[in-house]
N, C-alpha and C positions, 0 to 999 in steps of 0.2 A: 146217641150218635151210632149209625150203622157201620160197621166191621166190614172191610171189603178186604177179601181175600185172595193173593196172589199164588196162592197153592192150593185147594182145598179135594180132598179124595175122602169116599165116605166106602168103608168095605172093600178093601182090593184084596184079591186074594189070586196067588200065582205058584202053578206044579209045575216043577221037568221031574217027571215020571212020578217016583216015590218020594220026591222031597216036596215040603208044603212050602216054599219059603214066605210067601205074604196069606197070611188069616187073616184077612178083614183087618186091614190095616186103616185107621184114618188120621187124616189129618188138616189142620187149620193154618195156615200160617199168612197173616195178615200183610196189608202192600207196607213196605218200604221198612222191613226188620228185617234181621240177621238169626235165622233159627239155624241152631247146630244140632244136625241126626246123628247120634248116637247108638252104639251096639253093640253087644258081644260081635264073637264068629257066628256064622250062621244065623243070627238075629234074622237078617231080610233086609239090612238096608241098601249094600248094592242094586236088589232086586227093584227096589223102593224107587231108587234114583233110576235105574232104568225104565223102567213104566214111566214114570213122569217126565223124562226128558223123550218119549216115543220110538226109547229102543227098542222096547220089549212091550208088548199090549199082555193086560191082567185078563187074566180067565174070567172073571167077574167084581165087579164092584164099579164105582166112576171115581174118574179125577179129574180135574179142572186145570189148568196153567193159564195163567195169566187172561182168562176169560176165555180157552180155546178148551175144547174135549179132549183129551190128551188120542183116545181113540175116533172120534167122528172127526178132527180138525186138525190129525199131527202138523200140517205144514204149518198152520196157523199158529202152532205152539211153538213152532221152531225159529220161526217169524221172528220171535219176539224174548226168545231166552238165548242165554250163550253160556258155554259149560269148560271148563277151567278143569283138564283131570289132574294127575297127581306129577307128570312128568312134561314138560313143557314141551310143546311141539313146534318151534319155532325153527328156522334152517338154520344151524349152525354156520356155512358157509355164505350167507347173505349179510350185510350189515343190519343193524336192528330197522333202521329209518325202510330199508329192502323190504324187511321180511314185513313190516306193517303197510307198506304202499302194495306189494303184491296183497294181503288181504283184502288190502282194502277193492281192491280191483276185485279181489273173484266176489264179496259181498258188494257189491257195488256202493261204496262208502265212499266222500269226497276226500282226493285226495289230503286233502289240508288237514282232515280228520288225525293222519298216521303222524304230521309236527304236531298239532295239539296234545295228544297221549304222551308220546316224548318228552313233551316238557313237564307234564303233568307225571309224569313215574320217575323221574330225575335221571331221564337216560339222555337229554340232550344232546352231552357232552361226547356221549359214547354212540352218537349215532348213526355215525360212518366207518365203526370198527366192527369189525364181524360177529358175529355171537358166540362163534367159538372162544372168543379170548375174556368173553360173559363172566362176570363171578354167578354164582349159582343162584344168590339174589336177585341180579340184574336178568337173569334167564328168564324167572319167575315172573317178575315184574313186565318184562314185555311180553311174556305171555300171556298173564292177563289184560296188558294193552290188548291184545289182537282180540280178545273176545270182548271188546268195549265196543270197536269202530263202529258198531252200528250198537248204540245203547239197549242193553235188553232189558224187558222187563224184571225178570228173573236170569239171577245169576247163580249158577250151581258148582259151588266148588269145593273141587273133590282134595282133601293132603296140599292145602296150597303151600306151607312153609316145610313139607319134608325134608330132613338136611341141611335147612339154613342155620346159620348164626345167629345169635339171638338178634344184633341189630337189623339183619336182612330183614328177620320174620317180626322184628318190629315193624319196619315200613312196610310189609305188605298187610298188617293190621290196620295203619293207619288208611292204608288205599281200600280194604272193607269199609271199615268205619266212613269213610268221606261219599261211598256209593252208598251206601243205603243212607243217609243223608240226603241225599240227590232224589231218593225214592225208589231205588233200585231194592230188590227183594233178593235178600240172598239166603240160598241155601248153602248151610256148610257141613261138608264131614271131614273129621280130624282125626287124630289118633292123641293129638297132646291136647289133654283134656284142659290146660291150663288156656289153649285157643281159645276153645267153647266158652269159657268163663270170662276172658276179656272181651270176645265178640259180641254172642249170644244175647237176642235178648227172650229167647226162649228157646228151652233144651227138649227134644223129642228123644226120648231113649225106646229104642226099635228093643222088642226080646220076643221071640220066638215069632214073628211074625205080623206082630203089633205093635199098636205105640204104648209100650206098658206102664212109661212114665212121660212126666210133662208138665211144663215149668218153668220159670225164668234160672237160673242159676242160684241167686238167694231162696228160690220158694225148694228147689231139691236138695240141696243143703239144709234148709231148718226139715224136710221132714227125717233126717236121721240123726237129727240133735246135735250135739257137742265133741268132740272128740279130747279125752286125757288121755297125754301120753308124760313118761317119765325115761330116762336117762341113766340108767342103773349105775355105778361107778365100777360094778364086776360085774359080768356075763354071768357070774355061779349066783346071783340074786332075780335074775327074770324071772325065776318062776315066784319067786315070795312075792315080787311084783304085782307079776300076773292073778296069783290070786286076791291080791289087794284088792288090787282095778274091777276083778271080777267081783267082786263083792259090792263095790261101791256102784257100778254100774250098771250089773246085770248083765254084763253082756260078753262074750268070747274074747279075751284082750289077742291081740296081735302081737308077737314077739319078733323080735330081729336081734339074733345074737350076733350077727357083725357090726353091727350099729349100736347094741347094747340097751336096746328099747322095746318099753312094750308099750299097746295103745289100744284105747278102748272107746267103742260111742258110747254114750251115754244119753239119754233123753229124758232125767231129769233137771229140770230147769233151776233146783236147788243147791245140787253140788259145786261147790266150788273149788278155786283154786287152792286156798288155804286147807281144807281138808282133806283134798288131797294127800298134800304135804304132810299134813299130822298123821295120817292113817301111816303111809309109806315111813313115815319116821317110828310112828309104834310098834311096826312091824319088824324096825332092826335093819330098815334096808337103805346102805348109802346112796345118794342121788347126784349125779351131776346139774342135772337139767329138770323141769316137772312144766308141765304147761296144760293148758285148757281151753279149745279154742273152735273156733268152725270147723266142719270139715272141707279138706278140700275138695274138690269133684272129681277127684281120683277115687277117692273112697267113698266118696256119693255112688259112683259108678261101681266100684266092686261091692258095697251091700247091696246097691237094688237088683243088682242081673245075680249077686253070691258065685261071681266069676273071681279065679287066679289069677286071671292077664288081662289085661288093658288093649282092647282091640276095638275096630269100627267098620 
């Protein structure tokens, strides 16, 4: 069965002046999945979404959107994508049912389009109160209504739950999930890697200008095995810890003296839980807690980039 692809760039590469930011960047991302782009600072992914949505044209390479050239066809790409940034652009002084009936006017979208969405993002009820009196949820949410009215093929979005609640940023998960369902192509970038992980159903990690890594969420978690961590019952034992872990694992353990833990990857498939415990017990060192278990895509992400901070 042939792979048909709602994003696909093969080598883009993009200077302002002395910075390199895209080297021959590529990528695949197939019609009707949810890929989340991932990145340090300075990685290239803004640059990345900018060329592809036809803000910005690459000094060289191609990219494809949704069958259009992103250079020879921008209208044609724009035709047919809608792009969700990080801060909702909606008129706070219009009612929600307003601010998507004016969309829908200037996209020429039928009106009935702007009730449909409404009911469909559970703002019905609130649809003749203004947006300013919005919880930051409900902002979000009809904000991404207003980039539906005319369904796109690709949807690009940029921070959609920043500063929500968690139930907020649960239902705008649910509203990902239910469009690419539909066949919608979503592009996502996030900074709460824990998104990427419930979304994604493959991870593009941008680093220096390329797609360095690439993956569903299970396939870049097993490449850096297992992670033990332990619980020390006194902060004056993390280091007898630390060098347990390091022994048993091979690898740099991570210490956290406010939290009283250290942790460690590990990628032999033989250590377990129990031995763990016995090493850490032969060693003389009290434990609250000991565990052994996936990593999460937090720590996916800070060994493959061997980045301090968690950025996108």
């Amino acid at each position: 069965m042939t792979t048909t692809y709602a994003v696909l760039s093969e080598g883009l590469h993009k200077r302002y002046g002395e910075v390199h930011a895209l080297r021959g960047l590529d990528l695949a991302v197939p019609e009707g999945t949810v890929c989340g782009v991932l990145g340090p600072n300075g990685a290239g992914k803004t640059t990345a979404v900018r060329v592809l949505t036809t803000l910005t044209a690459p000094d060289s390479g191609s990219a494809r959107v949704a069958g259009c050239d992103v250079v020879r066809d921008p209208a044609g790409v724009r035709r047919r994508i809608a792009v969700t940034g990080q801060y909702a652009s909606v008129d706070g002084e219009l009612s929600g049912a307003e601010n998507l009936r004016l969309f829908a006017k200037l996209l020429r979208a039928p009106r009935a389009r702007a009730g449909e969405l409404l009911e469909q993002f559970g703002l019905a009820e609130a649809a003749d109160r203004p947006a300013r009196t919005y919880s930051g949820g409900m902002r979000r949410r009809l904000d991404l209504a207003a980039s539906l009215l005319v369904p796109p093929k690709v949807l690009f979005l940029d921070e959609p739950t920043t500063g929500l609640d968690p139930h907020s940023r649960s239902g705008i998960w649910d509203a990902v999930r239910g469009l690419a369902s539909q066949g919608t192509t979503v592009l996502l970038t996030t900074q709460y890697l824990e998104e990427a992980d419930q979304l994604a159903d493959d991870i593009v990690l941008i680093d220096e200008g390329r797609a360095a890594h690439r993956g569903s969420p299970a396939e870049l978690k097993a490449m850096i095995g297992s992670y033990a961590q332990v619980v020390v019952a006194d902060p004056a034992h993390l280091e007898s810890a630390a060098a347990v872990l390091d022994q048993l694992t091979g690898s740099a353990p991570a210490l956290d003296a406010e939290r009283r833990t250290v942790g460690a990857v590990t990628t032999d498939p033989t250590l377990t839980l129990p031995r763990v415990v016995r090493e850490i017990d032969a060693a003389g060192v009290p434990v609250v807690d000991a565990s052994l278990r996936p990593p999460t895509l937090d720590e996916v992400f800070l060994r493959l980039t061997d980045r301090k901070e968690l950025a996108v």
